[in-house]
C-alpha positions as CSV (number, residue, x, y, z in Angstrom):
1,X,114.4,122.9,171.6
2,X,111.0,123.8,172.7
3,X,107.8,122.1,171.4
4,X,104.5,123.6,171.6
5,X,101.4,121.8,172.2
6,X,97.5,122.2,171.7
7,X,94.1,121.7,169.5
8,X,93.4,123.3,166.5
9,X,89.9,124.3,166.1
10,X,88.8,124.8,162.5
11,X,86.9,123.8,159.5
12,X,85.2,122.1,161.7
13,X,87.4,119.7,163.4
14,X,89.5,119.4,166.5
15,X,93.3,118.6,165.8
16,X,95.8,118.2,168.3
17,X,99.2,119.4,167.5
18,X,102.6,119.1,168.9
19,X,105.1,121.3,167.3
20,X,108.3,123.0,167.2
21,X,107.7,126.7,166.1
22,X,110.3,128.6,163.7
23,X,112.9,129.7,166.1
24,X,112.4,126.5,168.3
25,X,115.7,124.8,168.3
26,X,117.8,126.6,171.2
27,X,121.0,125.4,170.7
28,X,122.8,122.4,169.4
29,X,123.3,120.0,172.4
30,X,126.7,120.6,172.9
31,X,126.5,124.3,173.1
32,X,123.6,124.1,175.6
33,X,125.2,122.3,177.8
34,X,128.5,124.1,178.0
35,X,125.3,127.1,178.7
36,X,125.4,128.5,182.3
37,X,121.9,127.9,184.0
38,X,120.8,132.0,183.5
39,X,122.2,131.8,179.6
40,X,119.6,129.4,179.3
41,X,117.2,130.8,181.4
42,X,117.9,133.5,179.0
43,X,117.2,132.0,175.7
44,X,114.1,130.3,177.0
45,X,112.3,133.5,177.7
46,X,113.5,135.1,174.5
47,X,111.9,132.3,172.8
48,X,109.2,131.2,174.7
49,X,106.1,133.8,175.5
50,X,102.4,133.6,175.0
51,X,102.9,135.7,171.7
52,X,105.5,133.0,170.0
53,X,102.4,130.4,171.7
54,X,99.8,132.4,169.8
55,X,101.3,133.1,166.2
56,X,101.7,129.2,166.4
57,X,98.4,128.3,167.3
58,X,97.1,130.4,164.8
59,X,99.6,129.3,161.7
60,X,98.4,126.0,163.0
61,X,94.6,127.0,162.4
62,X,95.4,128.5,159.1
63,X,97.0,125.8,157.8
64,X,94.3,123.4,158.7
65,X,91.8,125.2,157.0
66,X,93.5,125.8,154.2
67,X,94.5,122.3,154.1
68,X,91.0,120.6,155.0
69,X,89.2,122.5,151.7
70,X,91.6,121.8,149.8
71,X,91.3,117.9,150.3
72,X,87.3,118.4,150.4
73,X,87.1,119.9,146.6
74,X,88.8,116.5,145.8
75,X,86.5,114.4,148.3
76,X,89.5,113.5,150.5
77,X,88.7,113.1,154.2
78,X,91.7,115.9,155.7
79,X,91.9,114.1,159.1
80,X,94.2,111.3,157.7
81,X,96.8,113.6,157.0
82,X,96.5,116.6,159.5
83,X,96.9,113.8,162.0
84,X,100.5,114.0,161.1
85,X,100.7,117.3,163.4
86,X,100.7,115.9,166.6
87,X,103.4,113.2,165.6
88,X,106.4,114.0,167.8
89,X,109.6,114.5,165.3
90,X,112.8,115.5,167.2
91,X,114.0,119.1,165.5
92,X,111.8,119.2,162.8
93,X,110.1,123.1,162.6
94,X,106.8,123.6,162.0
95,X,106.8,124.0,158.3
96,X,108.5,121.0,157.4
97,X,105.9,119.5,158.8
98,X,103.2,121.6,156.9
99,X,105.2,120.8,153.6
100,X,105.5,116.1,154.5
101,X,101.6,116.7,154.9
102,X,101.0,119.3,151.4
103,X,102.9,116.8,149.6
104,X,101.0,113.6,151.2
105,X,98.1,115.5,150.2
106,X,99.3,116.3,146.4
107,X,100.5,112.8,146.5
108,X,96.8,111.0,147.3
109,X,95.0,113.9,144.7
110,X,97.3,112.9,141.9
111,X,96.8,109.0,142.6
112,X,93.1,110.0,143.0
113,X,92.9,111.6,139.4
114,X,95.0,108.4,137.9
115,X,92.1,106.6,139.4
116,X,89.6,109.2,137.3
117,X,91.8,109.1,134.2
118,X,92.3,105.4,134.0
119,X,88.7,104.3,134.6
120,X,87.9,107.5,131.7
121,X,90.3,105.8,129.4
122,X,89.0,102.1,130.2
123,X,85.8,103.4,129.8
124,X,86.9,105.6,126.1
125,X,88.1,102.3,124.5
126,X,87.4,98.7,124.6
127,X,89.9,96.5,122.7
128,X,87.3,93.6,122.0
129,X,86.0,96.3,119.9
130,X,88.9,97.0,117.8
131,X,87.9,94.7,114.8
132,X,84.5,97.1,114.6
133,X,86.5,100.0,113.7
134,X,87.3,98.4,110.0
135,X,84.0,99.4,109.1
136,X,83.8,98.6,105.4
137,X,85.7,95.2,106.3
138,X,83.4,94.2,109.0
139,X,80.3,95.0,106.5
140,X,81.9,92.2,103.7
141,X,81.4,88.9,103.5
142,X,84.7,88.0,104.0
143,X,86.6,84.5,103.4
144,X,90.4,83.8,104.8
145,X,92.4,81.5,102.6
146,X,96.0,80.3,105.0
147,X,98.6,79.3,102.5
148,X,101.0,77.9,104.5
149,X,104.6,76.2,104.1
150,X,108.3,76.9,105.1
151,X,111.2,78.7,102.3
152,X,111.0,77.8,98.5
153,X,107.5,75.8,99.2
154,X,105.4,78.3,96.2
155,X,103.1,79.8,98.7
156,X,103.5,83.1,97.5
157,X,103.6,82.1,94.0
158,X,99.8,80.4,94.7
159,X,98.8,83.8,96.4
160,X,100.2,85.8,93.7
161,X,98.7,84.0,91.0
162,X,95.4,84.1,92.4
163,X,95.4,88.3,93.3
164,X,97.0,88.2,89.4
165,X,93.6,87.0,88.3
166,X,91.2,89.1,90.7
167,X,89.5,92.5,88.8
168,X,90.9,94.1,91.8
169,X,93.5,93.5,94.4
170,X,96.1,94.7,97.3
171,X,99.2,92.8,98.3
172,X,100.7,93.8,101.8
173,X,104.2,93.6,102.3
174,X,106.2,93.3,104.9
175,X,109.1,95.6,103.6
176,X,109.3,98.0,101.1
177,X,111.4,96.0,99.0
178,X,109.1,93.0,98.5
179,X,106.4,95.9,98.0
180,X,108.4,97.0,94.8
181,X,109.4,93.0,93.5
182,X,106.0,92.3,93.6
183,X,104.8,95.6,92.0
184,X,106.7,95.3,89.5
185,X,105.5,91.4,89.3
186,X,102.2,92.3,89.3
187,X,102.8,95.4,86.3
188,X,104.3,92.5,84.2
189,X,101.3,90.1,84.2
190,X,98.3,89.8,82.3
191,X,94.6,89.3,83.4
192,X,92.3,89.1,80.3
193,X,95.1,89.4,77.8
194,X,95.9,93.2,79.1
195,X,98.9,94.2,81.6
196,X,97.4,95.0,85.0
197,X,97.5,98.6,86.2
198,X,99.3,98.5,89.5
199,X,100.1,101.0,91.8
200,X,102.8,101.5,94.3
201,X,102.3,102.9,98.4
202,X,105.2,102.7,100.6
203,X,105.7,104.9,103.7
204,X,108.0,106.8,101.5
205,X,106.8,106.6,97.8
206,X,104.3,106.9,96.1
207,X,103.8,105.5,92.2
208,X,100.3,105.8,91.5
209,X,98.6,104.7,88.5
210,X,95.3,106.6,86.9
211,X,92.8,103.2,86.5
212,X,94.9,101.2,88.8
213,X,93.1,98.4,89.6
214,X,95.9,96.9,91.9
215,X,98.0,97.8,94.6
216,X,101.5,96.7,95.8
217,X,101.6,98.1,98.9
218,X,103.7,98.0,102.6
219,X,101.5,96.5,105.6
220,X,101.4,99.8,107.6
221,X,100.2,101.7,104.2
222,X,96.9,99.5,104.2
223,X,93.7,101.6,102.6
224,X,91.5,100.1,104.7
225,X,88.1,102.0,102.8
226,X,88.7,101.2,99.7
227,X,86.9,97.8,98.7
228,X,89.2,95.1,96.5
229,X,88.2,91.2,95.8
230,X,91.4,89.9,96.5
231,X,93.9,90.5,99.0
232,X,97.4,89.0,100.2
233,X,98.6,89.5,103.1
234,X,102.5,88.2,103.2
235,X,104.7,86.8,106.2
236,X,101.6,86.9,108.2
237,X,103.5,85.0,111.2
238,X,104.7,87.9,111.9
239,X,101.4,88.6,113.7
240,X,104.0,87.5,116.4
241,X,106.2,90.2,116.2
242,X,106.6,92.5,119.2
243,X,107.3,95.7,117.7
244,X,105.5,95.0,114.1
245,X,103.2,93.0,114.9
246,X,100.4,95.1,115.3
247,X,100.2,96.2,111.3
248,X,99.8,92.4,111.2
249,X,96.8,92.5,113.1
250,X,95.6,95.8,111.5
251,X,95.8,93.9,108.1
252,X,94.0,90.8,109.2
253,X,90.8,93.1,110.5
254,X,90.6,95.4,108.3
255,X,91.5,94.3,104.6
256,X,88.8,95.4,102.9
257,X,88.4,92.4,100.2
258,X,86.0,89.5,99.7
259,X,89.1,87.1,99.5
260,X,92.0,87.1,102.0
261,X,95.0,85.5,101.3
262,X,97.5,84.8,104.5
263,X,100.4,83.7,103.6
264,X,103.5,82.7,105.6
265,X,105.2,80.2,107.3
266,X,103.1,76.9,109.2
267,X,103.5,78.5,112.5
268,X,101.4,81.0,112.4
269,X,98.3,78.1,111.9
270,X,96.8,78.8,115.0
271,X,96.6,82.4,115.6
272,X,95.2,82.2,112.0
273,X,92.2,80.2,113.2
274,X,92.0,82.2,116.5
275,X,91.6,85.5,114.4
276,X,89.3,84.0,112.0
277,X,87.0,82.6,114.7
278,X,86.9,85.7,116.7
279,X,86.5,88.0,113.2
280,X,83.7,85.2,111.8
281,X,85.3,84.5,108.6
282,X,85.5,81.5,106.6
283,X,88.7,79.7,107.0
284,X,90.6,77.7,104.1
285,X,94.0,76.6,105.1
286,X,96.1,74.9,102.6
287,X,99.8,73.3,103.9
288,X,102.7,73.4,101.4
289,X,106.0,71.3,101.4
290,X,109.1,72.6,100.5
291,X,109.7,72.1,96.6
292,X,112.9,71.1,96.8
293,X,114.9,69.3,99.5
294,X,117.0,71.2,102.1
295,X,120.2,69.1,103.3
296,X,122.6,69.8,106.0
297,X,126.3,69.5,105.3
298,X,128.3,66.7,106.5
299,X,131.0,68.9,107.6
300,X,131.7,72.5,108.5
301,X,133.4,74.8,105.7
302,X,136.3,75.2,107.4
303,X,138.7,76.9,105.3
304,X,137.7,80.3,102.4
305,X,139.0,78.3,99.9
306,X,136.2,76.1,100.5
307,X,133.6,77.9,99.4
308,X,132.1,77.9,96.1
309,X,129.9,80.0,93.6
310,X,126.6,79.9,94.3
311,X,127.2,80.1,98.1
312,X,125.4,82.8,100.0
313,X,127.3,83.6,103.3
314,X,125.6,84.8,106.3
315,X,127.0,87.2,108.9
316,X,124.9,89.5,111.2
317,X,126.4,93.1,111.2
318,X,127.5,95.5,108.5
319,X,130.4,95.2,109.5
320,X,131.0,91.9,109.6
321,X,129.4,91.4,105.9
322,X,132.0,93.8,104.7
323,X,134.8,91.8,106.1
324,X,133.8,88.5,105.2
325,X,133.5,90.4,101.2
326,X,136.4,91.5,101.4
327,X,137.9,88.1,102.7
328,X,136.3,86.4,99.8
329,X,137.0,88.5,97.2
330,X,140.6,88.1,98.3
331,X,140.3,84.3,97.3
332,X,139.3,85.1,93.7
333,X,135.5,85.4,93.7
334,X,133.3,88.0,92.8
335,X,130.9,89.2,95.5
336,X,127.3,91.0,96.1
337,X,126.9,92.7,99.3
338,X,123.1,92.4,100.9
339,X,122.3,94.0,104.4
340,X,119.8,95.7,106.0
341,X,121.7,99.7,105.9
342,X,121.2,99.1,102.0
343,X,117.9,100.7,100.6
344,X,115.7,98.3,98.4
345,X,116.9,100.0,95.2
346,X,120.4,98.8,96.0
347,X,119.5,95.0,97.8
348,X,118.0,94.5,94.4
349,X,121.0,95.8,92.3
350,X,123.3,93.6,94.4
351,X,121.0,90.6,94.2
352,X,120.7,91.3,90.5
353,X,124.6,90.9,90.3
354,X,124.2,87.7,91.9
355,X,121.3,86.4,90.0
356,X,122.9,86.9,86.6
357,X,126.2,85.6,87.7
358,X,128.2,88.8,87.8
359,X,128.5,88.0,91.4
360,X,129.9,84.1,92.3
361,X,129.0,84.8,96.3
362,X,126.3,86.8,97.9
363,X,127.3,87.4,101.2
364,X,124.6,89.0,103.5
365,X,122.4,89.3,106.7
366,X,119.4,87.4,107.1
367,X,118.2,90.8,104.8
368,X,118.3,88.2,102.3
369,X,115.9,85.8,104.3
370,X,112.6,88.6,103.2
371,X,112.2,89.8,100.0
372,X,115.3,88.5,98.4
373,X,114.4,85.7,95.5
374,X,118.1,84.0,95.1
375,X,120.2,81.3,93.2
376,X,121.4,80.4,96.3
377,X,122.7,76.5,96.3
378,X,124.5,76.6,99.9
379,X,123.5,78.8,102.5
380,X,126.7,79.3,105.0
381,X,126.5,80.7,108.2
382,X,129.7,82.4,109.7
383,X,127.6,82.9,113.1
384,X,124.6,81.0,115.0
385,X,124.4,84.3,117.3
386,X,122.9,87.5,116.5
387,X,123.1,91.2,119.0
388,X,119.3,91.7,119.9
389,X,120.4,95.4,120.9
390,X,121.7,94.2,124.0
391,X,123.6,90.9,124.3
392,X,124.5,88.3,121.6
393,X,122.2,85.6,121.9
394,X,121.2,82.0,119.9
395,X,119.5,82.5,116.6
396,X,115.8,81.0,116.9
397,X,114.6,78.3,114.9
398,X,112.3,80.1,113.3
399,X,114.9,82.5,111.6
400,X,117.9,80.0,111.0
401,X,114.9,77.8,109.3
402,X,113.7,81.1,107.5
403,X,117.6,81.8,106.6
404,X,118.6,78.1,105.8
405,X,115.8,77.9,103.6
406,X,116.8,80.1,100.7
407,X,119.1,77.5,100.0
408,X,118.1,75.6,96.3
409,X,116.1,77.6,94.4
410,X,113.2,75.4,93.0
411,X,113.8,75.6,89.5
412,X,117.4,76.5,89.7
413,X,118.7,73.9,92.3
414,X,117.5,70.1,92.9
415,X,118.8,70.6,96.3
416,X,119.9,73.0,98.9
417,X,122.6,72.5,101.0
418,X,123.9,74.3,104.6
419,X,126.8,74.3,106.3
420,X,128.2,76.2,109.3
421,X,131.4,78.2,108.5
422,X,133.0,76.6,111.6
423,X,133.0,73.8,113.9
424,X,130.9,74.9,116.6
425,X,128.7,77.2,114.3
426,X,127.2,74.0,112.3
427,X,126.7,72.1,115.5
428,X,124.2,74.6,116.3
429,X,122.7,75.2,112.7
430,X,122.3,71.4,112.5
431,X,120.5,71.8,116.0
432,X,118.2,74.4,115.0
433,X,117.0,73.0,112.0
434,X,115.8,70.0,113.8
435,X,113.8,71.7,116.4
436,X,110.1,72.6,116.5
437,X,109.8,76.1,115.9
438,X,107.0,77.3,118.5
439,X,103.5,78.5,117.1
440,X,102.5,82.0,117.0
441,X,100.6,82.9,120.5
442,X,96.6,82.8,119.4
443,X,96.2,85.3,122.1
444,X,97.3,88.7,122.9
445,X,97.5,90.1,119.3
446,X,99.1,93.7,119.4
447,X,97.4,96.6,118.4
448,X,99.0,99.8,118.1
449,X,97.5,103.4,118.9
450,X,96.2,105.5,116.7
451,X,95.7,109.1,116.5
452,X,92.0,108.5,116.8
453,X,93.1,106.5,120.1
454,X,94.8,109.0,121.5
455,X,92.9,111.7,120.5
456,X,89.9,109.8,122.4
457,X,92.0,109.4,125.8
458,X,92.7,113.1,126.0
459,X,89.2,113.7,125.4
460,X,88.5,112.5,128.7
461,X,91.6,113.6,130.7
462,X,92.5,116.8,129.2
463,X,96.2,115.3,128.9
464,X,98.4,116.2,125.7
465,X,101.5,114.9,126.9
466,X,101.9,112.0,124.1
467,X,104.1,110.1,126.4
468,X,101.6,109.9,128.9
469,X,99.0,109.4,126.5
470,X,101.0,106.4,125.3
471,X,101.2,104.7,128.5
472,X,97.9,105.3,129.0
473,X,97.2,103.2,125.9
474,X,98.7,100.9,126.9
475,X,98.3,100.2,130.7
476,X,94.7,101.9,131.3
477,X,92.1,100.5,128.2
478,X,90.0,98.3,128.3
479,X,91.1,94.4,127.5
480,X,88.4,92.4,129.0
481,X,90.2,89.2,127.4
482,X,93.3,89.8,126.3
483,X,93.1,88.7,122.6
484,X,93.9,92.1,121.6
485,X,96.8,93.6,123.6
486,X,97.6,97.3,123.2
487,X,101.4,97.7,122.4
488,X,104.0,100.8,121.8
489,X,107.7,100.3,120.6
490,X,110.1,101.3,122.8
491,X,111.8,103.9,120.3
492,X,108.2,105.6,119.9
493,X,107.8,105.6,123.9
494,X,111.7,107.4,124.2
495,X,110.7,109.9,121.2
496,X,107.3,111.0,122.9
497,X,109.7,112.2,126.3
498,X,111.5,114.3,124.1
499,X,108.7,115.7,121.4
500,X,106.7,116.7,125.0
501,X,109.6,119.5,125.9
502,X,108.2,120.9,122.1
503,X,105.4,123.1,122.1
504,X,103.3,121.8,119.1
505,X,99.8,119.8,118.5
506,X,99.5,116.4,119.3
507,X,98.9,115.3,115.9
508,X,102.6,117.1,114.6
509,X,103.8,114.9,117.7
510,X,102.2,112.0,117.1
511,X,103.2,111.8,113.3
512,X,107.5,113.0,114.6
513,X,107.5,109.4,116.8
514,X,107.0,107.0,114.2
515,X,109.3,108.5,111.5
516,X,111.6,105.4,110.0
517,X,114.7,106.6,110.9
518,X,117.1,105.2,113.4
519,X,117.5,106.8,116.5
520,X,121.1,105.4,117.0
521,X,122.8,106.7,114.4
522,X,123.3,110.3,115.3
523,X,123.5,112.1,112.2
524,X,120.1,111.1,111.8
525,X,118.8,111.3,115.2
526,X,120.0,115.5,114.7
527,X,118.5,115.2,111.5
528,X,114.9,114.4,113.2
529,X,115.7,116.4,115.9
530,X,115.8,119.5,113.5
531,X,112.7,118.9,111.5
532,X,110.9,118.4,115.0
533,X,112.0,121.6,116.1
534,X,111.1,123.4,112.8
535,X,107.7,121.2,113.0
536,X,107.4,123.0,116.5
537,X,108.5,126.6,115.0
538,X,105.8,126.0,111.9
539,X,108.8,126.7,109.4
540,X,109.7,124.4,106.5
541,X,112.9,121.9,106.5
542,X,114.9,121.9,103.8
543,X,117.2,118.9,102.5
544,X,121.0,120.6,102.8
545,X,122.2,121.6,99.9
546,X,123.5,119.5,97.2
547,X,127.0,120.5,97.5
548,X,127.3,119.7,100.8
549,X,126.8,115.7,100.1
550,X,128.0,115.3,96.5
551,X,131.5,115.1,97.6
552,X,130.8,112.3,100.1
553,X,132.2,108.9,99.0
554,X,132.6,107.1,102.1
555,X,130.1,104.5,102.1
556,X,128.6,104.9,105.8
557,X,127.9,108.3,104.8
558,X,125.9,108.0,101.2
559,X,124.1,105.4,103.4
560,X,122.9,107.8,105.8
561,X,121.9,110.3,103.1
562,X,120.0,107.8,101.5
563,X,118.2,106.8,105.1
564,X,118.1,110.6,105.6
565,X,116.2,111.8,102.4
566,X,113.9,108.4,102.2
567,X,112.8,109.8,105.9
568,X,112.5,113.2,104.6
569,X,109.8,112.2,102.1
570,X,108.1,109.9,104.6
571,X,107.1,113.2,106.1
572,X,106.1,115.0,103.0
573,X,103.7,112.6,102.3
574,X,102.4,113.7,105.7
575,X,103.0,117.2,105.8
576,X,103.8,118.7,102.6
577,X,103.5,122.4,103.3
578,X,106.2,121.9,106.2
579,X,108.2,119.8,103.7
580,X,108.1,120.9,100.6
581,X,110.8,119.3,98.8
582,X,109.4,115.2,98.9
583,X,109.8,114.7,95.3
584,X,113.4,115.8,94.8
585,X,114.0,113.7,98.2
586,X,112.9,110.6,96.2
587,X,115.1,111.8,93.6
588,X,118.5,112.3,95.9
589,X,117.3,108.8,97.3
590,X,117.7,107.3,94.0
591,X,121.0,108.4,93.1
592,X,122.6,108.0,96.5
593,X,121.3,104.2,96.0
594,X,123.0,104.0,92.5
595,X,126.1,105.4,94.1
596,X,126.1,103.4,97.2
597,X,126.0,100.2,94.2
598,X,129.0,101.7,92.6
599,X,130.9,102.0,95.8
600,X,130.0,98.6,96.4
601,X,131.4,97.8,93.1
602,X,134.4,99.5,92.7
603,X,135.4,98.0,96.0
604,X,135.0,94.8,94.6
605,X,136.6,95.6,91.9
606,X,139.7,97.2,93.8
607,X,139.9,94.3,96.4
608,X,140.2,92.1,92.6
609,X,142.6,94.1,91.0
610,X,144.9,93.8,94.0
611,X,144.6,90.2,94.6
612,X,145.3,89.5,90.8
613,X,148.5,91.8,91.2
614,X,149.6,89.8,94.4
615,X,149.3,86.7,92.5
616,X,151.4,87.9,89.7
């Protein structure tokens, strides 16, 4: 090969330069050398003439010229990188070269303009200034009352008496299902010798009331401008929780009523009174004990035949809960079937089954730890593991204590009883009720973007990707402390990748990413999919038609219509011109509910039948 040397002379600086030019490379090493002295004589004068020398030197120029303003308009000094054209590389031509140094260049603009963008952002929002933003909760004189205590201690009781009594009142749920028990609670009870007008707000109904002057509500659905006396705020240890968490902390700053009721288990005690120092607010804590004593088992289970009515057992997959019925009903005993697939419509039906005594045996996931008020007398745990989404790992204390602890009703029990369902199983459940369950962190509460967030970091960087956006939330504002930490689920961050390929606002995309449906079943994941697209397109989605899903009877099936149409009117509430049909998705909800508790039923019944017939 041949290399060409000299100084470029331009935009105002000297650079040296030692190059190979386009047709440089002669020959490859053996071929040159089985070359005759004149055939390479030959080539070299082909190649090498003050013309080739000349195009070079003024390529060379060119490019440092173009180069050099380029990195001036971004205040980059040029000579860092054009340096790079006098570094000897064996065979590399001349416009490789140019292309390692354009892409250094691109390289150092881009981390230049993160630089910009993340001090804009920092600058844009300030998360010691989060609790500001409740305005009309900031402006009252608010007072904090902590009722504290583990399972079957009253503490919601207390709280709901009290917001039973207030001329106006919100409770804040942490599912939809304890939204509806206590709606419903609150719709029976008196204040002043008249029944209370209650109201109902999930994500995905609506029941509203004309003179309401309550509201049973989820914790994401908080009204945070409309002023109440009274509000509860239930399971507030979950303040804790990484991917909820942050509603938690929404709640705590921005209930807008005079008296605020935090209720929830005694962990949560001191991120309680870091919150209410830092939001300076009154604090009343009151500790509760357990009403009636929680005892564990001599001995493991051991055998089905063992178990007895009044028993709830605990597995930790759908799956797994539908075995274990089917095991038990095989024995003789009449089950009711709780787990998280199950909408709150049919968790209560089954639980009512079980309350009344249709049912001897509950069996469940720790669904029945929230929102579930049971007969339970024995809790029994076929498991001390749970999947976290990746491995099986060791219950925490916190939720075999929360699980254990529906075990003896006050008022229906004198005692509650567990057991592990096998040797090694009760070792650990007698392990984990013994240990110190560790407090929530008083630091580092999670707060989650908003559209008003994200709408005020694109103001300042002209970025509409939403997954950048995100991360920007969450890696580039300010936390001058770290009491408030910004946080984004994972499933939101792996939604925003996919809703960028779309070509729609950020708002339409914002609002697609937190839809409550599961990502990892994937006739719902196509589901969303679809509506996204037709969100993109600006055309309506339609629910399928009825036909195509009355015939369904497998279970998994009316479980995932009932997930699907729930969804569905999750977004009609948002975006009712796009989808229309909300109310009749509440409706198909409903009865796929009803039929998934006939299903549930009728297997029961079945698995009976044919047990009796075996017997005879």
């Amino acid at each position: 090969m041949v290399r060409y040397a000299g100084t470029a002379s331009a935009a105002g600086l000297e650079i040296p330069y030692d190059l190979v030019p386009g047709d440089g490379v002669l020959a490859k090493t053996g071929k040159w050398r089985n070359m005759v002295p004149d055939k390479q004589l030959q080539v070299v004068q082909e190649r090498v003439n003050p013309a080739a020398i000349e195009k070079l030197h003024r390529t060379v120029c060119q490019f440092v010229v173009r180069l050099a303003e380029e990195a001036r308009d971004y205040q980059l000094d040029p000579l860092p990188f054009l340096q790079a054209l006098a570094v000897k590389e064996s065979s590399v031509p001349f416009d490789q070269v140019f292309g390692r140094i354009e892409q250094r260049l691109e390289h150092a603009i881009e981390r230049q303009q993160e630089q910009i963008h993340a001090e804009r952002t920092r600058e844009s929002i300030n998360l010691a200034e989060y609790p500001a933003s409740f305005e009309l909760a900031r402006r009252l004189p608010r007072r904090f009352i902590a009722v504290l205590g583990p399972t079957n201690s009253g503490k919601t009781h207390e709280a709901m008496e009290a917001l039973a009594k207030a001329k106006t009142g919100v409770y804040l749920a942490p599912l939809r299902l304890l939204a509806l028990e206590n709606y419903e609670r609150l719709a029976a009870a008196e204040r002043n010798g008249e029944k209370i007008k209650v109201s109902l707000v999930t994500g995905e109904e609506r029941r509203i009331i004309e003179g309401a002057t309550h509201v049973a509500s989820t914790v994401e659905m908080l009204d945070t401008s409309t002023r109440v006396d009274v509000a509860v705020i239930d399971e507030i240890q979950m303040l804790g929780d990484r991917d909820r968490g942050a509603a938690w902390t929404a709640a705590v700053c921005g209930a807008p009523a005079t008296t605020v009721y935090l209720v929830g288990a005694p962990e949560a005690r001191k991120a309680i009174e870091a919150l209410a120092r830092r939001l300076d607010c009154p604090l009343e804590i009151r500790l509760l004990k357990r009403k009636a004593p929680l005892t564990m088992e001599a001995n493991a289970v051991r055998k089905l035949r063992n178990l007895r009515r009044g028993d709830a057992v605990i597995a930790f997959s759908r799956r797994d809960v539908l075995m274990w019925r089917d095991m038990i009903t095989e024995i003789g005993l009449s089950v009711a079937t709780v787990y998280g697939n199950l909408s709150p419509e049919v968790r209560r039906a089954q639980a009512a089954r079980f309350r009344d005594g249709s049912a001897d045996v509950v069996v469940g996931t720790d669904a029945i730890a929230m929102g579930l008020n049971l007969p339970i007398q024995r809790v029994v745990m076929t498991t001390a593991t749970k999947y976290n989404g990746i491995e099986e790992e060791e219950l925490s204390a916190a939720l075999a204590k929360q699980i254990a602890g529906r075990a003896g009703r006050f008022g229906v029990h004198e005692e509650g009883f567990v057991a592990g369902y096998d040797e090694q199983t009760h070792y650990v459940m007698r392990s984990l009720l013994q240990e110190k369950v560790p407090p929530v962190p008083a630091l580092g509460f999670s707060v989650a973007p908003t559209l008003e967030h994200l709408n005020r970091i694109a103001s300042v960087t002209r970025e509409q990707s939403l997954s950048k956006l995100l991360r920007r939330f969450e890696h580039n504002i300010d936390v001058p402390d770290g009491f408030f930490t910004p946080r984004i689920t994972e499933e939101q961050s792996e939604r925003a990748l996919w809703l960028d390929t779309l070509p729609m606002p950020l708002a339409d995309k914002f609002t697609l990413s937190l839809v409550p449906i599961s990502s990892r079943i994937p006739v719902l994941h196509e589901a969303w999919q679809q509506w996204a697209r037709a969100v993109a397109r600006g055309k309506p989605s339609m629910l399928p038609s009825a036909q195509l899903t009355d015939h369904r009877r497998n279970l998994q099936e009316v479980e995932d219509d009932c997930k699907l149409y729930s969804a569905y009117a999750w977004l009609s509430y948002r975006n009712p011109e796009l989808f229309p049909q909300g109310e009749e998705a509440q409706q198909r909800a409903r009865d796929a509910s009803e039929t998934i508790d006939r299903i549930l039923q009728s297997q029961n019944a079945a698995m009976r039948r044919r047990t009796r017939n075996q017997a005879a």
